[in-house]
N, C-alpha and C positions, 0 to 999 in steps of 0.2 A: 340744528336740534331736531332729533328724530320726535315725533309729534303722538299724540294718544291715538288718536286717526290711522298713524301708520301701523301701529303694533296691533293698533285693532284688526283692521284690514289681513294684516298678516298673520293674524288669531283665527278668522274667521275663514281663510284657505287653507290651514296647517291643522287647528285641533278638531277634534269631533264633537258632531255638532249638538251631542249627549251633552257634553261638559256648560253646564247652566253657570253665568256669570250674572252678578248684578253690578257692580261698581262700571262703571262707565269712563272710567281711565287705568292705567298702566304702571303699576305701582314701581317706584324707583330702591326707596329705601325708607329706611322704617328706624325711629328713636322711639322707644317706651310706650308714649299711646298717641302716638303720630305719624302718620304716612305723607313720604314725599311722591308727587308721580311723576311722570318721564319730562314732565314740562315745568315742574320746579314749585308745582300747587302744593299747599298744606292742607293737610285732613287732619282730624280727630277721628281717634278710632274707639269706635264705643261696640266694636265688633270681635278684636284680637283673633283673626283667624278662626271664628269661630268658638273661642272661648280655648286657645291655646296658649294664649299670652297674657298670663296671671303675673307673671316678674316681668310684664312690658317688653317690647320687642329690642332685642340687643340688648340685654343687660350686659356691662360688662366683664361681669367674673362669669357669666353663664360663655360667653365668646374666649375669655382668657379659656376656662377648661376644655370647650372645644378643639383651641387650636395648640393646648398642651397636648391634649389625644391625637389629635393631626401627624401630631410629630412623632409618635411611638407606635401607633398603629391604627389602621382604618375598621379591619376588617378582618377576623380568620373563620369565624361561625362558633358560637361558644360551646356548641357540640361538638366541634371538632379539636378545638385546640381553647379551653376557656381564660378567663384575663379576671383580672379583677374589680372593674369595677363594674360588672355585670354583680359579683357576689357583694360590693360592699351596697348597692341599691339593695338587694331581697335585702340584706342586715338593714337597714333604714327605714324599708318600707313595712317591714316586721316588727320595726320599733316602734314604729309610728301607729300603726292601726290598731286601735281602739279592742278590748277582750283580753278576757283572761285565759288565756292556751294557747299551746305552741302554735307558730306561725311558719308558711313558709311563702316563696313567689316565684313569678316564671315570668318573661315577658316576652314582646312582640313589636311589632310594628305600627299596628294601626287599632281605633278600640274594637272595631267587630271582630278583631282575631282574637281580643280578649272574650267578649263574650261567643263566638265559635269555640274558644279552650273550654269556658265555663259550661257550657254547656255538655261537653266531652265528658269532661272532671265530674259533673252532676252524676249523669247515665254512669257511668262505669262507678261511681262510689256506690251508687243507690241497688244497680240493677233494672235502672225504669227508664221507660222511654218518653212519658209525656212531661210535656212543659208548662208553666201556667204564666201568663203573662198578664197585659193591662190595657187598659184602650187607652190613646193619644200616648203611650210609649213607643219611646224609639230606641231601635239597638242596633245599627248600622244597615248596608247596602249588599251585605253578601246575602247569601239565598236564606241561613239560618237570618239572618240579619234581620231581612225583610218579612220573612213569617214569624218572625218575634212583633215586630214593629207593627205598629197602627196605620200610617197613614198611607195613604191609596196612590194619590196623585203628587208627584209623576213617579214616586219610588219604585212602587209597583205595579203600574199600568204593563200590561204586554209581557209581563217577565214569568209568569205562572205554567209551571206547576209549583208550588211552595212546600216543601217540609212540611210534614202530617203531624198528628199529636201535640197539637198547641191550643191551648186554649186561652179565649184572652176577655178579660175580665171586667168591670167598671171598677177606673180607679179612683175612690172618694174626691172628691171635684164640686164642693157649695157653690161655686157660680156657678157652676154648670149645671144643678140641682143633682147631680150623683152623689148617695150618702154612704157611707162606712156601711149602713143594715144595707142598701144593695149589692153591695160586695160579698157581706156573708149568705144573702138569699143564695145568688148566683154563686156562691162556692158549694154551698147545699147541695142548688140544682145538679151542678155538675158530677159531684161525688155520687148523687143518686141514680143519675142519665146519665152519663156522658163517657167517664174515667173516674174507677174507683181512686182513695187515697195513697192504696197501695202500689199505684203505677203512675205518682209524679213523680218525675225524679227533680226537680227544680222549681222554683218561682224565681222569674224575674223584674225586679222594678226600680225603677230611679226612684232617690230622694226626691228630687224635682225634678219634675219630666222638661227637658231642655227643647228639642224640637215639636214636644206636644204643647210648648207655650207656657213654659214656666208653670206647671199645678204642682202646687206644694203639697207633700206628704202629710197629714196628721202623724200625733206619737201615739197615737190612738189606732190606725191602722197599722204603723210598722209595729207596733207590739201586736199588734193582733195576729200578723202576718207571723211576726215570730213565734207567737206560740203555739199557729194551725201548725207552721213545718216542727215544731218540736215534737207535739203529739202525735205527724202522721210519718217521722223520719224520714222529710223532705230538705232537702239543700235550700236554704235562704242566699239567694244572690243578687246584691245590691250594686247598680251599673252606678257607677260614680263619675266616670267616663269626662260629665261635661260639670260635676259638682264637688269634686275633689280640689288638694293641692291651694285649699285654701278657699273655693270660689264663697263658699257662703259665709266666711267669717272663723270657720274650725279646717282641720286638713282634711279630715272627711264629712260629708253632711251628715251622712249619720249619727254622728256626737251630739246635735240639736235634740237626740230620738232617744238618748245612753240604750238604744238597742245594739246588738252585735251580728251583723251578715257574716254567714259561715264563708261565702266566695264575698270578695271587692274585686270590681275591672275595674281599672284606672287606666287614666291615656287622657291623650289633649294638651294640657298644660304643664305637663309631668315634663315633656322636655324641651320646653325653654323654646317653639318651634319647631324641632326636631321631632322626627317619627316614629316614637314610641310608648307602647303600652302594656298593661301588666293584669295579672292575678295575682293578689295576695290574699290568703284566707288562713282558713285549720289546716295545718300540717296532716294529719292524719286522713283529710279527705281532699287534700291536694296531692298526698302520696299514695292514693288509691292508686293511682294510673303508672304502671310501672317503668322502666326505664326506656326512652324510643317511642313511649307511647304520644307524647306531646313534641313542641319544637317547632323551627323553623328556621330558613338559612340565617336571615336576616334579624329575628328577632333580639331585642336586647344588643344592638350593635353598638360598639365599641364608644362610637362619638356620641350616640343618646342616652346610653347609660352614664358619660362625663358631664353631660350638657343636665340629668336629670340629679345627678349629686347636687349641681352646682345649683338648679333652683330649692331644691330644701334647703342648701345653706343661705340662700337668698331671704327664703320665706321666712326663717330663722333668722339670721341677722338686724333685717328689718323691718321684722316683725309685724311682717303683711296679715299675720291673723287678725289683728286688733285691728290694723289700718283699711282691711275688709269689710271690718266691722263696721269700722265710724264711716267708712267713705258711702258703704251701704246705706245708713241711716238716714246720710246726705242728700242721696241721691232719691229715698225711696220720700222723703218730706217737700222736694222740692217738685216728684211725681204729683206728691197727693195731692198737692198746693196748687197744682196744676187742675188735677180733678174736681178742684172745688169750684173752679173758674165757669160760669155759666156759658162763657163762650167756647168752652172745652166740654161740653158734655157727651161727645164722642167718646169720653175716654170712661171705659164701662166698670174694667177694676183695675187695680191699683195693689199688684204683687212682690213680695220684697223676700228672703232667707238670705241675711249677711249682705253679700255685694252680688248678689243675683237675683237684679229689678226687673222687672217688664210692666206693661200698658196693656191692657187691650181693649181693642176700637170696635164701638157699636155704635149700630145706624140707631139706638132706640137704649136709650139705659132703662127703660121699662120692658121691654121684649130683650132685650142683650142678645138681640139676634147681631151676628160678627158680620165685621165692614170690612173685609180684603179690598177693598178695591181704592176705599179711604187711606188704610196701612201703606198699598203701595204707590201713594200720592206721597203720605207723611218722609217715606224711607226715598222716594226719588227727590223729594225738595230739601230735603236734608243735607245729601248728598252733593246735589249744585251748590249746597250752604257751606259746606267742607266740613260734615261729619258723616262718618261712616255707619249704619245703622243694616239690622239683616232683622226679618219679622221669622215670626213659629206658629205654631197651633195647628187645626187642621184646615182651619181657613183662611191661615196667614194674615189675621188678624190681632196679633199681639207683638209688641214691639220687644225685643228682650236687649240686656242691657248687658255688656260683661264687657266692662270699662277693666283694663289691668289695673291692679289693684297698687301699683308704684303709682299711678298717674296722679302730677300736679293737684292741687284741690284747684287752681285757676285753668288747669284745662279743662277737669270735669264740668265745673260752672260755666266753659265756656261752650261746652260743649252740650250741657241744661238747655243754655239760653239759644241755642241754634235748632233742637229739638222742638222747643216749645214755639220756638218764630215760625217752623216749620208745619206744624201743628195748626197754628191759628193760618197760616194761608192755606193750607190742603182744606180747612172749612168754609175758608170765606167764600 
């Protein structure tokens, strides 16, 4: 038996030494919301790739359409020679998103290609070059990526010069004491100093910000949001990226808001594991950009556009909206219940939209000054416990939770009760 030792060893001659790992074994193979690794260990995975594995990992009609697509074709580039089920997703995902006007969609690969499109699509409908963005937002790792995004360390340490014309903003945050009126001062500010209204061509912001630590939206900011870009003929673009495809209970979080984002990036979970992601928004300001102007070889390929039919009809069939719901519930009462524990007072608030929970850890629930260093005690004994956990925020202090939303109720409770054992030894 080839051992976790070895493949490490061979990990650590082979990849670069960029590629940041936390798991401390070798994963073999993967059912729903459980990982085997190379030596035959069971995990819980309360991580799914990052929040890719909403239908649980293998689903099997998601693997049956795969390897229907296998057999008829890999790959030609939908630019060059297109197929159909690239066109039967835009039809789905037009069906699906939320608003009343034509819809259209394009896809990609990865989600910063989505929000690199969106940003494209913005500037060429508008005419403008400035972006307005949010603190503890994240929008991926490419260069637009990273001057969208908030956080410093390690993303953008050494990688600077960044894309100009971004401005980035407080995004309403009560624990954090950030209010909805500091958003509007500092939209003030800016329009009066900084960049008039008439040269944003975009806002971008997550429903819940996913790597800034789960901070949940008010409908009170997203409307407000909406009606500064109505009044200043600003593109609203809402990254769904890690909160779509069902995570919070609806297929898009937005629908908790009944506000309407003129752009949606989606990606993540959309295909079932597989590498793809999308724009879907207004047809009339998705077909600003003319023909050749958008694309990529790879994007929307053959096997992720099969793999991503097959989890809508998943998330339909089984009607994971509702089961996001109730698992959410579950999850976020056995959080609180935890928080009320005197021996648990590390755990500072207690986050929940649908099925996307998180924790986060303070050395002081009276100062809620953030305990990374508690977190990554909590997430390493976890771990050795056989559950898989990954923290967010900007000081890695908040635990977040994106349990697939297929999974067992006796794995999630099993996998409750190994957080919370985890939890009480990282304090004692």
């Amino acid at each position: 038996m080839t051992t976790n030792q070895e493949f490490e060893a061979r990990r650590d001659g082979a990849v670069a030494r960029a590629i940041a790992y936390s798991s401390t074994f070798i994963a073999d193979r993967a059912e729903s919301a459980e990982v085997w690794d190379v030596e035959g260990k069971r995990y819980i995975d309360f991580c799914g790739g990052i929040g890719c594995q909403n239908v649980g990992h293998r689903d099997e009609r998601v693997v049956d359409a795969i390897k229907d697509q296998l057999d008829r074709l890999t790959h030609t580039c939908f630019q060059v020679t297109p197929y159909e089920s690239y066109i039967a997703l835009a039809e789905r995902l037009n069906a699906l998103l939320p608003g009343d006007f034509a819809k259209k969609s394009l896809f990609f690969s990865a989600g910063g290609e989505a929000v690199e499109n969106a940003v494209k699509i913005a500037r060429y409908h508008t005419g403008r070059p400035a972006l307005i963005t949010f603190t503890n937002g994240y929008h991926g790792r490419s260069y637009m990526g990273m001057a969208l995004s908030a956080r410093m360390v390690p993303f953008k340490v050494g990688f600077r010069p960044f894309p100009s014309e971004i401005f980035r903003l407080p995004f309403p945050d009560e624990f954090h004491g950030a209010s909805l009126d500091d958003t509007k001062r500092a939209i003030d500010v800016l329009f009066r100093s900084d960049c008039p209204p008439d040269q944003i061509a975009a806002v971008f912001f997550e429903p819940v910000q996913g790597e800034g630590g789960y901070n949940i939206a008010t409908a009170e900011f997203v409307n407000y949001l909406r009606e500064l870009c109505d009044e200043h003929g600003i593109v609203l673009v809402a990254d769904e990226i890690q909160t779509a495809m069902g995570r919070t209970g609806k297929m898009f979080a937005m629908e908790h808001f009944g506000v309407d984002a003129d752009l949606t990036c989606v990606g993540k979970s959309i295909g079932g594991g597989l590498p793809i992601s999308g724009i879907v928004g207004k047809a009339d300001i998705v077909d600003a950009v003319p023909p050749g102007g958008l694309g990529g070889t790879f994007g929307g390929n053959p096997l992720a556009c099969a793999a991503a039919l097959a989890v809508l009809d998943v998330i339909e069939a089984d009607n994971l909206l509702q089961r996001g719901l109730e698992m959410g519930k579950v999850i976020d009462a056995r959080l609180q219940k935890m928080a009320q524990r005197n021996s648990l007072d590390c755990i500072g608030d207690v986050r929940a939209l649908g099925c996307m929970n998180a924790i986060e850890l303070v050395k002081s629930r009276d100062s809620r000054e953030a305990d990374g260093d508690l977190t990554s005690r909590v997430v390493a004994i976890a771990l050795k416990k056989g559950l898989i956990l990954v923290s967010a925020g900007p000081a890695r202090n908040v635990i977040r939770l994106l349990v697939p939303l297929s999974a067992p109720s006796e794995v999630v409770d099993e996998g409750l009760d190994i957080l919370e054992a985890a939890l009480e030894e990282a304090v004692a």
